[in-house]
C-alpha positions as CSV (number, residue, x, y, z in Angstrom):
1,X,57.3,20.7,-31.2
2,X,59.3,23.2,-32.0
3,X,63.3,23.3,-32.1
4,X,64.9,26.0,-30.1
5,X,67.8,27.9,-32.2
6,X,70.8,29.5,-29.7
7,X,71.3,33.1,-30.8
8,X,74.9,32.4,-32.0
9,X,73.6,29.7,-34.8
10,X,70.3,32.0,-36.1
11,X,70.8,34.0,-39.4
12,X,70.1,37.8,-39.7
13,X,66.8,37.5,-40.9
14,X,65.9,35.1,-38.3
15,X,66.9,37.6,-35.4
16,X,64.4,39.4,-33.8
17,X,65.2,43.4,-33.6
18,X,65.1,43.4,-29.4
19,X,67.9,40.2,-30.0
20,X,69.6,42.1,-32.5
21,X,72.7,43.9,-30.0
22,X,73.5,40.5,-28.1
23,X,73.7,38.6,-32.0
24,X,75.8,41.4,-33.0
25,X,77.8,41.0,-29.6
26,X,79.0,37.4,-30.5
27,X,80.3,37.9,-33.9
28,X,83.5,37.0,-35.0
29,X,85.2,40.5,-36.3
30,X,88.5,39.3,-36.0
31,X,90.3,39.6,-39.3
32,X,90.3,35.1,-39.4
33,X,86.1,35.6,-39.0
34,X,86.0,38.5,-41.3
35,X,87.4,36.2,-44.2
36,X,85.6,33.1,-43.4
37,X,82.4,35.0,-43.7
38,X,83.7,36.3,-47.3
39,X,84.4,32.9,-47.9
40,X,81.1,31.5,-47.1
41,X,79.5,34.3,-48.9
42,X,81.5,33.3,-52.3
43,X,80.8,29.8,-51.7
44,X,76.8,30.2,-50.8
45,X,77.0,32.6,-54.1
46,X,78.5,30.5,-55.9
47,X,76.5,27.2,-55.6
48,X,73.8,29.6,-55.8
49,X,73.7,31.2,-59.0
50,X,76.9,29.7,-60.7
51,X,77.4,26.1,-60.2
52,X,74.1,25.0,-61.2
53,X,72.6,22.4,-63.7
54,X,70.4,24.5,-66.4
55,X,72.5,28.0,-65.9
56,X,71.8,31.5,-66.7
57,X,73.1,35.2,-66.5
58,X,71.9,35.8,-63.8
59,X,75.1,35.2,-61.7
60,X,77.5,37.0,-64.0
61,X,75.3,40.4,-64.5
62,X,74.7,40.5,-61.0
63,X,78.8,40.6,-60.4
64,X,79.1,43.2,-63.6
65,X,76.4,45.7,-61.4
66,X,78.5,45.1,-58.2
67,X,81.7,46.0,-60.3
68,X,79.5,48.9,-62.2
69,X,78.0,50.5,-59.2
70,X,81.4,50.7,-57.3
71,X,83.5,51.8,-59.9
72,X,80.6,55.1,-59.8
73,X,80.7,55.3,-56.5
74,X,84.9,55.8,-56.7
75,X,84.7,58.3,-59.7
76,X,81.9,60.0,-58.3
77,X,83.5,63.1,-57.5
78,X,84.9,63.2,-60.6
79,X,81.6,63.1,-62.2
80,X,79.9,65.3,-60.4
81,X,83.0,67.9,-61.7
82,X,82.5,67.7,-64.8
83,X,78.6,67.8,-64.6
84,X,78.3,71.1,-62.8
85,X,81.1,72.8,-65.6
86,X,79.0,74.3,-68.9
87,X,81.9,75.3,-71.1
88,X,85.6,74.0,-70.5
């Protein structure tokens, strides 16, 4: 027998696309929900890839391409300046 999950507990990729407005409906977007989710996504991360028994760097690079790919997207226009100018 199967357990029935209400919409409010199931996780993203257990909600069905049809299901998908009413899940987004009860989310918490206040700015209290906002950073409890950032602060279960830190600790879910965390125990995850960093707090482990036989470690690697696999945690730490993927933080270093987070940081990487942002700090591109920010400069971008900058970039794409300079890329376009042949002389000067």
């Amino acid at each position: 027998m199967a357990s029935v999950i209400p919409l409010k507990e199931k996780r993203l990729m257990d909600v069905k696309v049809g299901e998908l407005p009413s899940w987004l409906l009860m989310r918490n977007f206040t700015p209290k929900g906002i950073a409890g989710a950032f602060q279960r996504g830190y600790h879910r991360y965390y125990n995850k890839y960093i707090n482990v028994k036989k470690g690697s760097i696999a945690g730490v690079n993927m933080v270093l391409a987070a940081y990487v790919l942002f700090s591109y997207c920010l400069s971008y226009k900058e970039l794409k300046h300079e890329r376009r100018r042949k002389y000067h």
